[in-house]
N, CA, C and O atoms as CSV, one atom per row, in Angstrom:
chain,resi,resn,atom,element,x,y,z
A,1,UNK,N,N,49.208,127.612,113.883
A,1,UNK,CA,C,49.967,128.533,114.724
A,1,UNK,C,C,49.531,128.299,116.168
A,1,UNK,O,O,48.376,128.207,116.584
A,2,UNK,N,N,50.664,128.220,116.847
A,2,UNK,CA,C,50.347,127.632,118.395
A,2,UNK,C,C,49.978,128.909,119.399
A,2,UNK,O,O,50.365,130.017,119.029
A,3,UNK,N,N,49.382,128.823,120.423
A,3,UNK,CA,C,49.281,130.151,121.543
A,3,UNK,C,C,50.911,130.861,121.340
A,3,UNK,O,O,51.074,132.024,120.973
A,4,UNK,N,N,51.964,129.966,121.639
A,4,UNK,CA,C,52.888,131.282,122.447
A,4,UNK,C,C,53.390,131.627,120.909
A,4,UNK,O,O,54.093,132.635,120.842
A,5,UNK,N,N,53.169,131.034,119.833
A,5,UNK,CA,C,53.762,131.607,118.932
A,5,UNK,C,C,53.037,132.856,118.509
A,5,UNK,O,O,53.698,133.815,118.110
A,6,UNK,N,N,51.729,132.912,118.569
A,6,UNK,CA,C,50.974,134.370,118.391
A,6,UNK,C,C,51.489,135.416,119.520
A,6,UNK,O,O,51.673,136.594,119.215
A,7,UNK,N,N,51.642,135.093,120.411
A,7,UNK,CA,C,51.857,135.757,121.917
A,7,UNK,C,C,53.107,136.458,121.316
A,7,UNK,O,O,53.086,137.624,120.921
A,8,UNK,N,N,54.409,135.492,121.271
A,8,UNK,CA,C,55.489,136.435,120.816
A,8,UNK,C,C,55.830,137.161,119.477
A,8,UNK,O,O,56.800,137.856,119.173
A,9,UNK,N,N,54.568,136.724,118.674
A,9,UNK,CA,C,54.500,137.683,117.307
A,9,UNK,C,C,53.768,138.860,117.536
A,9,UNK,O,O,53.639,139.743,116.688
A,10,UNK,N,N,53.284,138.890,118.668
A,10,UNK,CA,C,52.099,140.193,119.347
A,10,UNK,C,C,53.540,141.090,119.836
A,10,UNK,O,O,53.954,142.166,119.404
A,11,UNK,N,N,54.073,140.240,120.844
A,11,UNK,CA,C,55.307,141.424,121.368
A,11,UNK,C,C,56.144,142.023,120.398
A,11,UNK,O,O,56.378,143.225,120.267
A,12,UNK,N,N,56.520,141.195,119.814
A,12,UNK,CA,C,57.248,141.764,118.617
A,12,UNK,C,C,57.006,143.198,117.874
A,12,UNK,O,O,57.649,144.241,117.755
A,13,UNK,N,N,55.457,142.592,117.339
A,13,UNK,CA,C,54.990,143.684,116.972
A,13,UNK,C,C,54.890,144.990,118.003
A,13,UNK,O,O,54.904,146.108,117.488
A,14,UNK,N,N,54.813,144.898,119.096
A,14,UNK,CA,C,54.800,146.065,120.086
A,14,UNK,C,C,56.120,146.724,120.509
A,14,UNK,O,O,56.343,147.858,120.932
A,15,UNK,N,N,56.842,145.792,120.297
A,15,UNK,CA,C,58.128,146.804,120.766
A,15,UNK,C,C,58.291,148.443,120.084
A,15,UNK,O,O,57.977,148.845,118.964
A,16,UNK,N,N,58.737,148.970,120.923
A,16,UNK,CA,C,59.189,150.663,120.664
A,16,UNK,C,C,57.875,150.846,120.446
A,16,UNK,O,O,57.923,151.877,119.775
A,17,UNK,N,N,56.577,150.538,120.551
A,17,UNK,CA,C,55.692,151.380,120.483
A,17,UNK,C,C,55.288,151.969,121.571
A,17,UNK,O,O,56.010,152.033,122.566
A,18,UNK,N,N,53.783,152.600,121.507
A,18,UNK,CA,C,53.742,153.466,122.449
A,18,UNK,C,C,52.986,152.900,123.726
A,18,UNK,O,O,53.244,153.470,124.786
A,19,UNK,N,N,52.000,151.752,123.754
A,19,UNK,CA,C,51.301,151.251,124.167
A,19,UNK,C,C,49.764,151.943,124.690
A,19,UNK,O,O,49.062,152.559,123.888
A,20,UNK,N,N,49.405,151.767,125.979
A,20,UNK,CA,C,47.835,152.079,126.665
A,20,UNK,C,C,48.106,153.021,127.576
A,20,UNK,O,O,48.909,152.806,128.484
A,21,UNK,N,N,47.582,153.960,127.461
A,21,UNK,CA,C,48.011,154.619,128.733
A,21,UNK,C,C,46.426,155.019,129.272
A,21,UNK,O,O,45.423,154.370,128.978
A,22,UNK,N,N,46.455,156.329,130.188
A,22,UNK,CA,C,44.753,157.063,129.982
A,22,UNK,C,C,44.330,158.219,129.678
A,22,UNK,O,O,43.380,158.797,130.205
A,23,UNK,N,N,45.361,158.810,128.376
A,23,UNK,CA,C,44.192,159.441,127.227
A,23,UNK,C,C,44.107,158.046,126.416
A,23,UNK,O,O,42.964,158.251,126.007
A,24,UNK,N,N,44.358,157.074,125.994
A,24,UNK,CA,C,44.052,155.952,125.265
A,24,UNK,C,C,42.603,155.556,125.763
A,24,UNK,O,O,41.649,155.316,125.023
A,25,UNK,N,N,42.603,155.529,127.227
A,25,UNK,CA,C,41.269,154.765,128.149
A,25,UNK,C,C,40.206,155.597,127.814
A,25,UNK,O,O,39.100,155.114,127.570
A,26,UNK,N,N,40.477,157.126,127.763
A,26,UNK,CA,C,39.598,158.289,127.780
A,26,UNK,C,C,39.010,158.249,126.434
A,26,UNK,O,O,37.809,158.076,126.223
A,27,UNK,N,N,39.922,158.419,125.517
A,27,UNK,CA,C,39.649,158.242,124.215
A,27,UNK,C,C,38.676,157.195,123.791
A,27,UNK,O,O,37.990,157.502,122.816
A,28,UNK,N,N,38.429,155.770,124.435
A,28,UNK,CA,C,38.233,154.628,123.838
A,28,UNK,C,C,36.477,154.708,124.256
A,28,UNK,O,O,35.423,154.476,123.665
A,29,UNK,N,N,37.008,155.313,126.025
A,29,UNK,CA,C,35.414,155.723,126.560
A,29,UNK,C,C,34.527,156.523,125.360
A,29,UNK,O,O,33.377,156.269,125.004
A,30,UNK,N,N,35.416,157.546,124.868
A,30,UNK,CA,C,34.117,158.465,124.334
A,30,UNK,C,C,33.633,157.803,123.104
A,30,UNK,O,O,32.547,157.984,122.554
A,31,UNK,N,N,34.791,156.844,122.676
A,31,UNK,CA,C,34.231,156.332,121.184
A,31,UNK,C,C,33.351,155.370,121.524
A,31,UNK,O,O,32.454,154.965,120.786
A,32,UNK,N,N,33.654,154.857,122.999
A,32,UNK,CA,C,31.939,153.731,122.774
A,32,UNK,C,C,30.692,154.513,123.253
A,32,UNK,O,O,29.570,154.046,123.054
A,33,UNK,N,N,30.874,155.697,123.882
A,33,UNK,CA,C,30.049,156.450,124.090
A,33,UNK,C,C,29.217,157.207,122.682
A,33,UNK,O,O,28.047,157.589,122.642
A,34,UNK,N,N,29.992,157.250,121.872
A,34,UNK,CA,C,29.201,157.986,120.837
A,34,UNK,C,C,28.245,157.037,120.044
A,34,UNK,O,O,27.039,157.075,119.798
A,35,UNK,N,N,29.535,155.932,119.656
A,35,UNK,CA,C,28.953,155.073,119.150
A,35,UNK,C,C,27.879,153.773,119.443
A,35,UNK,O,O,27.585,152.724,118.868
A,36,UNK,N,N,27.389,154.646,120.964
A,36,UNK,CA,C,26.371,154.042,121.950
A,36,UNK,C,C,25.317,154.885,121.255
A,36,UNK,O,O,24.366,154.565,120.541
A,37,UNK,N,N,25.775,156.073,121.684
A,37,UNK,CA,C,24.464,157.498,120.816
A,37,UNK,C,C,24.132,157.249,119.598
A,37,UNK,O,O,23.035,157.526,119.112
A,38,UNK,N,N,25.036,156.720,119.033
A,38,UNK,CA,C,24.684,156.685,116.806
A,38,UNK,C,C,23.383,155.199,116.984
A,38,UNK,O,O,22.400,155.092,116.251
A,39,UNK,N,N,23.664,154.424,117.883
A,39,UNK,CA,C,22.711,153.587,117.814
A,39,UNK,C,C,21.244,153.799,118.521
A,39,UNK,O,O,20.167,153.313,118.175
A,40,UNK,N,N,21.440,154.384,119.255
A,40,UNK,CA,C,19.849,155.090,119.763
A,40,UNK,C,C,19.338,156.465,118.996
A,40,UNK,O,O,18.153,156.779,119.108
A,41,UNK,N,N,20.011,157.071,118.417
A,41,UNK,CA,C,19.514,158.187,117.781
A,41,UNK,C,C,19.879,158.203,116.020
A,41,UNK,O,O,19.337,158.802,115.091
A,42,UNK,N,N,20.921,157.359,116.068
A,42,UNK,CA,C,21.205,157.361,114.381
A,42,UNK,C,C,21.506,158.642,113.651
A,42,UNK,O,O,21.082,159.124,112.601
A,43,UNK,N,N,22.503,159.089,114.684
A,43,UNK,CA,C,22.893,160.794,113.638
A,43,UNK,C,C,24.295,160.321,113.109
A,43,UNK,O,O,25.029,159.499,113.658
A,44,UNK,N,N,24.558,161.097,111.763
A,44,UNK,CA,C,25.809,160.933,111.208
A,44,UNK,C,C,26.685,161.576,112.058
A,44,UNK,O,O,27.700,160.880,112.027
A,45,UNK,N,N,26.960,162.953,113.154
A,45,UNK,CA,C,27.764,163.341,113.677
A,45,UNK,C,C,27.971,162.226,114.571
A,45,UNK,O,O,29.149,161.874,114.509
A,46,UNK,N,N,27.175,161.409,115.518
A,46,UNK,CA,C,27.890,160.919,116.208
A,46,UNK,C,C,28.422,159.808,115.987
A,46,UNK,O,O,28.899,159.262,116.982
A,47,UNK,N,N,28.547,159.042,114.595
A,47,UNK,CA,C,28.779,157.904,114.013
A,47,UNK,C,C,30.298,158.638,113.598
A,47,UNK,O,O,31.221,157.944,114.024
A,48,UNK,N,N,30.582,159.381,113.161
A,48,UNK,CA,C,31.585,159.929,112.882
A,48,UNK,C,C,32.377,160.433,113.786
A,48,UNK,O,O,33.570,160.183,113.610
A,49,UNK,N,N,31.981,161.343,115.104
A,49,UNK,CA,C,32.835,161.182,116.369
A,49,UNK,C,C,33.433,159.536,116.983
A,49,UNK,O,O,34.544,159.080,117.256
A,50,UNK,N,N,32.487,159.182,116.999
A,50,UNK,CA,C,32.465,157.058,117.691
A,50,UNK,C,C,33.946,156.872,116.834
A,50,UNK,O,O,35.002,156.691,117.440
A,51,UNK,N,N,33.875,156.937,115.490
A,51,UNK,CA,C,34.871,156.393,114.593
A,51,UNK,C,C,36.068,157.212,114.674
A,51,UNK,O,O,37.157,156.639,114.702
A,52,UNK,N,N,36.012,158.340,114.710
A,52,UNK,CA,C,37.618,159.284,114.730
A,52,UNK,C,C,37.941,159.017,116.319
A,52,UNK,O,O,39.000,158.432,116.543
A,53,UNK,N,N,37.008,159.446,117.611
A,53,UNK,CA,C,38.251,159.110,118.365
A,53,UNK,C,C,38.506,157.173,118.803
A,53,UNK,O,O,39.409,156.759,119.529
A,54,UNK,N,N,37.705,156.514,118.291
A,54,UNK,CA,C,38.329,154.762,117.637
A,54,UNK,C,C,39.797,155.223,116.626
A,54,UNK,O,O,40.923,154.744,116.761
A,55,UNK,N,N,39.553,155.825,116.050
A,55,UNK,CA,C,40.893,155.416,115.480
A,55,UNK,C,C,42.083,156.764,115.470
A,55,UNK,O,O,42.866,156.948,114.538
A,56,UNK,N,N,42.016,157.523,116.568
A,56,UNK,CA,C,42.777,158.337,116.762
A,56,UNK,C,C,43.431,157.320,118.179
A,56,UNK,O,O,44.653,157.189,118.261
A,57,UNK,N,N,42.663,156.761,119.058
A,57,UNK,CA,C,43.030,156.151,119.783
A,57,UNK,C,C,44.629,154.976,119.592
A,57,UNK,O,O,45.696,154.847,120.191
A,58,UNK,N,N,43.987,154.369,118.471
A,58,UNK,CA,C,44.282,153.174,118.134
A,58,UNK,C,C,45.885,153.593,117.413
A,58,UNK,O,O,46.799,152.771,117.348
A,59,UNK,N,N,45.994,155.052,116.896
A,59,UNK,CA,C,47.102,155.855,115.821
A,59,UNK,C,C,48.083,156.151,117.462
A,59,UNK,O,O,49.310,156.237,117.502
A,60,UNK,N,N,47.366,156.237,118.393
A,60,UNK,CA,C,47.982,156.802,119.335
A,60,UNK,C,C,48.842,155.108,120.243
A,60,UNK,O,O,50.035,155.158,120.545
A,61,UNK,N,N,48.136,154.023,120.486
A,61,UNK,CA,C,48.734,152.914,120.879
A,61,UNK,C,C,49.569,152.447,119.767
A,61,UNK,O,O,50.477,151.709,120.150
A,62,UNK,N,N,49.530,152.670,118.441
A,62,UNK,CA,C,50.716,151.773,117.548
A,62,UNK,C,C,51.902,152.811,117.235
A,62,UNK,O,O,52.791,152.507,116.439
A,63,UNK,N,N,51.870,154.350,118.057
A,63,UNK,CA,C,52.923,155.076,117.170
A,63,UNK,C,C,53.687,154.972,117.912
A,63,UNK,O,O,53.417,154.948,119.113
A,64,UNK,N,N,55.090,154.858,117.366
A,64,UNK,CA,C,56.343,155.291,118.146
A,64,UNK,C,C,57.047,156.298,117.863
A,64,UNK,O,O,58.069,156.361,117.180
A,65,UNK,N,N,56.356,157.271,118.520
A,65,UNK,CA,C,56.802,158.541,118.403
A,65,UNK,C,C,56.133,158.446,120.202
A,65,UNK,O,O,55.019,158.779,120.605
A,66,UNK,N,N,57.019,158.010,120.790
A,66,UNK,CA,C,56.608,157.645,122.601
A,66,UNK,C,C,56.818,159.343,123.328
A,66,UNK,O,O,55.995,159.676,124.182
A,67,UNK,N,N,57.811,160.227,122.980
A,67,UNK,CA,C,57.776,161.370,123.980
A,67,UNK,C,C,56.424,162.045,123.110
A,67,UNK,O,O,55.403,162.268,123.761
A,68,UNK,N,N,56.443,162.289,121.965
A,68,UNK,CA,C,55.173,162.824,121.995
A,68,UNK,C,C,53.781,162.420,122.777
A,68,UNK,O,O,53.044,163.118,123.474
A,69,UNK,N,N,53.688,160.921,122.371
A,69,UNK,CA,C,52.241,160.651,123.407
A,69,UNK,C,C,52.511,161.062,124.926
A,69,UNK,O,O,51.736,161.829,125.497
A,70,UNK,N,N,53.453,160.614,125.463
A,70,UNK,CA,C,53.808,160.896,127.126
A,70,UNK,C,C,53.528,162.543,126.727
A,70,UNK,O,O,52.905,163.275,127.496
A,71,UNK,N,N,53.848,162.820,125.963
A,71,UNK,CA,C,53.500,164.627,126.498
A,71,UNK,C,C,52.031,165.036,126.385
A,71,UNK,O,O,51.442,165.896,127.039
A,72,UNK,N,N,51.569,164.251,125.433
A,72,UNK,CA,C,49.997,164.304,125.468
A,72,UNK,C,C,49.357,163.823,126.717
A,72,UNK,O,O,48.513,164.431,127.376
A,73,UNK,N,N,49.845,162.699,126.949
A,73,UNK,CA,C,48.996,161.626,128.279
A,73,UNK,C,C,49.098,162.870,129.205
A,73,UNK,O,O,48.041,163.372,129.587
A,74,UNK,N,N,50.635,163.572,129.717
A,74,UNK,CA,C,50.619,164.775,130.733
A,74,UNK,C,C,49.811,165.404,130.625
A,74,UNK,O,O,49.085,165.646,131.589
A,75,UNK,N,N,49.556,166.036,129.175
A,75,UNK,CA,C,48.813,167.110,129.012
A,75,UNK,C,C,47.212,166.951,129.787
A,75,UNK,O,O,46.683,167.850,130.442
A,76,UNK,N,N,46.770,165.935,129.595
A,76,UNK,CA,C,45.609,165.524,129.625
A,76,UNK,C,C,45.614,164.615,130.887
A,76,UNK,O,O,44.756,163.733,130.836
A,77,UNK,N,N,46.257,164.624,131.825
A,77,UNK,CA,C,46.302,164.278,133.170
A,77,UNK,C,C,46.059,165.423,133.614
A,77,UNK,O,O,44.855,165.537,133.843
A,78,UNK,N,N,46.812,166.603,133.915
A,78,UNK,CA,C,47.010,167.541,134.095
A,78,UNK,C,C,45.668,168.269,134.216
A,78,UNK,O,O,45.013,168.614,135.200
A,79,UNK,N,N,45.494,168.376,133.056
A,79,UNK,CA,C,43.781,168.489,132.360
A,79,UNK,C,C,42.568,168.207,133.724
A,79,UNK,O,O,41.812,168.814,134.482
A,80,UNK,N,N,43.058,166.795,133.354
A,80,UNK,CA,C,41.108,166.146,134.466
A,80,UNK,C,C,42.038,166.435,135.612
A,80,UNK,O,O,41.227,166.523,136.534
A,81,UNK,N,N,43.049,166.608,136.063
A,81,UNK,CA,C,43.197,166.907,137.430
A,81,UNK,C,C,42.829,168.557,138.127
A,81,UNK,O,O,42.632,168.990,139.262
A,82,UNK,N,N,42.865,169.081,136.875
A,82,UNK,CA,C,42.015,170.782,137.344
A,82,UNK,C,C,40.752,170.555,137.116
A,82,UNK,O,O,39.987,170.868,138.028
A,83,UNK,N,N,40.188,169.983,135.921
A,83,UNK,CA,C,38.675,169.331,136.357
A,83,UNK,C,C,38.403,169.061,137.528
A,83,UNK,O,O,37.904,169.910,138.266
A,84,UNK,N,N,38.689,167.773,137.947
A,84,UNK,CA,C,38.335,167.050,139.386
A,84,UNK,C,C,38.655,168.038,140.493
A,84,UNK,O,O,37.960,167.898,141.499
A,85,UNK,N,N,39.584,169.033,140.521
A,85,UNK,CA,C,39.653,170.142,141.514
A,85,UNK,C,C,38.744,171.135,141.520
A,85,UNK,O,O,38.320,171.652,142.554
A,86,UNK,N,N,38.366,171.483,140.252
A,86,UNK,CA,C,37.337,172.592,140.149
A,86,UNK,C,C,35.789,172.484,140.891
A,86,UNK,O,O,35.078,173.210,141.586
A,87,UNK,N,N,35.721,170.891,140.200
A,87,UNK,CA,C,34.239,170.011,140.899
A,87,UNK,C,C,34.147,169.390,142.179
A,87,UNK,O,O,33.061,169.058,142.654
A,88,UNK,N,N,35.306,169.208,142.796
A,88,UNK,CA,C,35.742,168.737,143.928
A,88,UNK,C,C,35.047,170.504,144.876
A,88,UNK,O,O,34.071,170.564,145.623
A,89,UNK,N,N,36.105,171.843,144.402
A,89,UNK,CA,C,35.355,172.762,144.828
A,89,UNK,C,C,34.058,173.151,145.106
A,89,UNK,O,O,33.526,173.621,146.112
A,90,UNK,N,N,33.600,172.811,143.827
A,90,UNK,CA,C,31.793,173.020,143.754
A,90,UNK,C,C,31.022,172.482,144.186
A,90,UNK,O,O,29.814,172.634,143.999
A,91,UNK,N,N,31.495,171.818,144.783
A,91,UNK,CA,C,30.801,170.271,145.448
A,91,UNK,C,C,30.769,171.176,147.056
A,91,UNK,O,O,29.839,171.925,147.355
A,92,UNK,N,N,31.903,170.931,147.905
A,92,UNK,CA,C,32.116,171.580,148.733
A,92,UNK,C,C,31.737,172.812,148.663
A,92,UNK,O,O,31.347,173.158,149.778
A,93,UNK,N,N,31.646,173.758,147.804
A,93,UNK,CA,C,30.980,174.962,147.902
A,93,UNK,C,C,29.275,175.064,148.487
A,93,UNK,O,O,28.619,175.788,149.235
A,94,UNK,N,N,29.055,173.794,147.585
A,94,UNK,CA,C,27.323,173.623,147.818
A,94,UNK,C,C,27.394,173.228,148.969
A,94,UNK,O,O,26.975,174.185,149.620
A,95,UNK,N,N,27.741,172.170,149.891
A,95,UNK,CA,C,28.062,170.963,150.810
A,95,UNK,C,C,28.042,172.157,152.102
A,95,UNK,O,O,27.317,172.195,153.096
A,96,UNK,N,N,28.492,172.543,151.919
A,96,UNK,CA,C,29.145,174.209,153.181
A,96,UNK,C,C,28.138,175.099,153.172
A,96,UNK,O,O,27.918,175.488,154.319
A,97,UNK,N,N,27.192,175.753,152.101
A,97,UNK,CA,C,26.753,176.893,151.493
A,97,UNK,C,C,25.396,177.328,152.544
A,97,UNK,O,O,24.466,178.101,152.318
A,98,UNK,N,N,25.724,176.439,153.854
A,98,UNK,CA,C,24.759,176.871,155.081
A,98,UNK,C,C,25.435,177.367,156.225
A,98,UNK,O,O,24.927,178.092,157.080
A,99,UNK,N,N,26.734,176.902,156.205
A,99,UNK,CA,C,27.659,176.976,157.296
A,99,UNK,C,C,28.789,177.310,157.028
A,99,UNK,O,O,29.799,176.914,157.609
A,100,UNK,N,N,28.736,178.148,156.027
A,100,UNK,CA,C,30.069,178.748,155.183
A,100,UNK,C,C,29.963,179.603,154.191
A,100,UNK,O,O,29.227,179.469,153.214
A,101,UNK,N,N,30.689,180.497,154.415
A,101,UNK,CA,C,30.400,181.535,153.460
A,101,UNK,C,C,32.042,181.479,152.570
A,101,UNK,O,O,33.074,181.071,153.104
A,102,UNK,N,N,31.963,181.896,151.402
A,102,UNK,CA,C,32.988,181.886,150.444
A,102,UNK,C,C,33.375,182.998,149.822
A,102,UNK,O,O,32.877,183.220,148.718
A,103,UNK,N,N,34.040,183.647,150.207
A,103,UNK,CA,C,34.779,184.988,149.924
A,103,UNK,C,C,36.053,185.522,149.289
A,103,UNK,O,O,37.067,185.310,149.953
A,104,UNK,N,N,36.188,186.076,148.307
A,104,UNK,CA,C,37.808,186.423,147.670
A,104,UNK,C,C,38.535,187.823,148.763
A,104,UNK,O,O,38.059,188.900,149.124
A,105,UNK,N,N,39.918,187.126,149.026
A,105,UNK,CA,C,40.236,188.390,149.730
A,105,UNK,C,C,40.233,190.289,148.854
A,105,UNK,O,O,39.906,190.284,147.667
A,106,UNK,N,N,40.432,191.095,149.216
A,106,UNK,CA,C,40.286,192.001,148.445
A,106,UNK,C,C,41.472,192.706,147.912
A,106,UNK,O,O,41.646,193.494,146.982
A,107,UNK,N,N,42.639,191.874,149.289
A,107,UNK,CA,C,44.261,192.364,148.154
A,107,UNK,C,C,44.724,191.550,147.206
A,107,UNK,O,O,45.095,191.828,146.065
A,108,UNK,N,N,44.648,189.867,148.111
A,108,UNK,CA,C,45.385,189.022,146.624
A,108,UNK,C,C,44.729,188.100,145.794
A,108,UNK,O,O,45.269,187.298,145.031
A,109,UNK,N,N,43.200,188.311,146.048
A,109,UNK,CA,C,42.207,187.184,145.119
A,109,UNK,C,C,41.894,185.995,146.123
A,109,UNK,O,O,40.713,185.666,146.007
A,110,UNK,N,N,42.392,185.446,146.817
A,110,UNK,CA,C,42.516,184.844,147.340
A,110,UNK,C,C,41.210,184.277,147.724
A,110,UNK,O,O,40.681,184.958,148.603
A,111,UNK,N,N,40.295,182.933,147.239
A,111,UNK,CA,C,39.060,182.499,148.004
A,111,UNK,C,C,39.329,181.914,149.372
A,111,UNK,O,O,40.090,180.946,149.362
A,112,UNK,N,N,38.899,182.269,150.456
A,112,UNK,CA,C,38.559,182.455,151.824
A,112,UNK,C,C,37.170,181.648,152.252
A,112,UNK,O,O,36.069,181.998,151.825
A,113,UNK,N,N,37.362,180.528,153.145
A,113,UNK,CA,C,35.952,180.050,153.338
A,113,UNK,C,C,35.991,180.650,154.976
A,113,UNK,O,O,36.806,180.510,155.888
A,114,UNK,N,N,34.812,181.314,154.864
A,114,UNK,CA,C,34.155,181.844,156.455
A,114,UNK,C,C,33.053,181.401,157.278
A,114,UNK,O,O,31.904,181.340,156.840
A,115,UNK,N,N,33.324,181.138,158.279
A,115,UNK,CA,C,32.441,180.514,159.249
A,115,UNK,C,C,30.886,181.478,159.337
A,115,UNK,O,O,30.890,182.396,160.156
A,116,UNK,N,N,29.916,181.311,158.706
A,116,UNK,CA,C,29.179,182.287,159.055
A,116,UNK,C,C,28.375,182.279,160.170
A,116,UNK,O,O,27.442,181.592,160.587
A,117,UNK,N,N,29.289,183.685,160.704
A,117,UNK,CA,C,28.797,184.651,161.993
A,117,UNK,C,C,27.903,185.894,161.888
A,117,UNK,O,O,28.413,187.014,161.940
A,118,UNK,N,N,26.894,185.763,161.776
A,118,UNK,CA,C,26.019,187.082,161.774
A,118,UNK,C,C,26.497,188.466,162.509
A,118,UNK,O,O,26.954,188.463,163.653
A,119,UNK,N,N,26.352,189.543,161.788
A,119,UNK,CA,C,27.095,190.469,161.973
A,119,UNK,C,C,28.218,190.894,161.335
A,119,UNK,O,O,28.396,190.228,160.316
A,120,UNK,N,N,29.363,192.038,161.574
A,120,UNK,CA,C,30.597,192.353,161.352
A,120,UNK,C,C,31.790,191.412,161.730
A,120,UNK,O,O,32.198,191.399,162.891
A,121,UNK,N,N,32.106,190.970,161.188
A,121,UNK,CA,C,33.592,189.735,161.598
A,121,UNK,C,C,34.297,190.649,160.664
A,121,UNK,O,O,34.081,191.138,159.555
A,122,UNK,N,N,35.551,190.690,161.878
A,122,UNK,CA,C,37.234,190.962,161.198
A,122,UNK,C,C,37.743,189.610,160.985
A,122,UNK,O,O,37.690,188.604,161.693
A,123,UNK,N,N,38.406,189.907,159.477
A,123,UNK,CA,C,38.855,188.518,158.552
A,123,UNK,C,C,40.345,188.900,158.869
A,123,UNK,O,O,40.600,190.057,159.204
A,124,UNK,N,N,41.379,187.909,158.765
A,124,UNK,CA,C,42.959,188.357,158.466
A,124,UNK,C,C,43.140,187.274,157.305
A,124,UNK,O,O,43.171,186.086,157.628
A,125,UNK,N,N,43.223,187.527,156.391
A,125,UNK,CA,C,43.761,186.577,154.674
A,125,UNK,C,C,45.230,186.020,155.333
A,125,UNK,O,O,46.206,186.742,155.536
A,126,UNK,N,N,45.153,184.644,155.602
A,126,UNK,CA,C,45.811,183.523,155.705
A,126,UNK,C,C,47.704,183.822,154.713
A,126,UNK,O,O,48.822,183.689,155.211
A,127,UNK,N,N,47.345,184.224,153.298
A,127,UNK,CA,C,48.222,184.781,152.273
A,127,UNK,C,C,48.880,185.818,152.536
A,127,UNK,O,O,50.104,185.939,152.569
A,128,UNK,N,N,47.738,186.920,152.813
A,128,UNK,CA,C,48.663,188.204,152.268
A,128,UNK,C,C,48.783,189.082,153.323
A,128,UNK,O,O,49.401,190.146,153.300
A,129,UNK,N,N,47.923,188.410,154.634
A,129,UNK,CA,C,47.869,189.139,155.959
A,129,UNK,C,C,47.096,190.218,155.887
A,129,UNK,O,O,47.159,190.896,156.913
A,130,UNK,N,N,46.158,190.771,154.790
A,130,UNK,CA,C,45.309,191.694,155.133
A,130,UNK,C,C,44.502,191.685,156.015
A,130,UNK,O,O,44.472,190.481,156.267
A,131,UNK,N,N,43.721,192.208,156.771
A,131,UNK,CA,C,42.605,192.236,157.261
A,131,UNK,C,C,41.638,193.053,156.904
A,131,UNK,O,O,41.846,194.180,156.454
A,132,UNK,N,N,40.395,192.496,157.095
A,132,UNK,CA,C,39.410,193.524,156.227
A,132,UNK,C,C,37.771,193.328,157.600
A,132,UNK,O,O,37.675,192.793,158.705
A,133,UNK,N,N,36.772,194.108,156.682
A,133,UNK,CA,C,35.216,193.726,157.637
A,133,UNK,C,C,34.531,192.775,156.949
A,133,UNK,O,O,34.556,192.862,155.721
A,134,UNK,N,N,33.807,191.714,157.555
A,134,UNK,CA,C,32.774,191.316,156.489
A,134,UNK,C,C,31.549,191.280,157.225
A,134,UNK,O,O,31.366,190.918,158.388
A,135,UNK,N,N,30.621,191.770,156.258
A,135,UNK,CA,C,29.081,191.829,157.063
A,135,UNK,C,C,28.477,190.784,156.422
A,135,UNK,O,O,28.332,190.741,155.201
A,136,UNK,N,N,28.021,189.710,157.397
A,136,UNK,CA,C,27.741,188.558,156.986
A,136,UNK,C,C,25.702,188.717,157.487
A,136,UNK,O,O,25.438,189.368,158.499
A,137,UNK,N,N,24.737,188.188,156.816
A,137,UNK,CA,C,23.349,188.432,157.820
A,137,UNK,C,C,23.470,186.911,158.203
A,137,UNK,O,O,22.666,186.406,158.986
């Protein structure tokens, strides 16, 4: 069997499927990740995580059932993108947490980053137009 003849028995086989996307990438990470752990520690849980998401991965690149995965891949974009916002926050929360104070307004929730000014500062919420006091030391 020659190169392009494997090559176009590979496509073949792929058509209408679902292919790689990145819950596939995500997925593939944690299975070499576990199955990094089963070899330094040798526990059956993580020999058994390594292997289910390996072959949940693999159920997920050969199925053609394509709007379902695309609704998963969303799901899970979606996902690490409020992750990466949340930590992106916390990051900056710490990063500031000398020269900034972080405050929820008191009508609409609203987190408020404040310049900290020692003393009484009048705030006006950007949102909801309240204004309020804040006693900052």
């Amino acid at each position: 069997m020659n190169r392009g003849d494997w090559k176009s028995r590979l496509a073949g086989f792929m058509r209408g499927r679902y292919g790689i996307d990145e819950l596939y990438r995500a997925m593939l990470a944690l299975s070499v990740f576990f199955l990094a752990l089963n070899l330094i520690y040798v526990l059956p849980p993580f020999l058994l995580m390594g292997m289910l998401f390996g072959i949940f991965a693999a159920i997920r690149v050969f199925s053609r059932n394509t709007e379902k995965r695309a609704a998963e891949n969303r799901w899970y974009l979606a996902l690490r993108t409020r992750l990466k916002q949340r930590a992106l926050r916390l990051i900056n929360r710490y990063r500031d947490r000398k020269t900034h104070r972080y405050l929820p307004c008191p009508s609409c929730h609203t987190t408020l980053r404040l310049p900290r000014k020692p003393g009484v500062n009048r705030v006006t919420c950007p949102v909801c137009r309240n204004g309020f006091d804040v006693t900052m030391r």
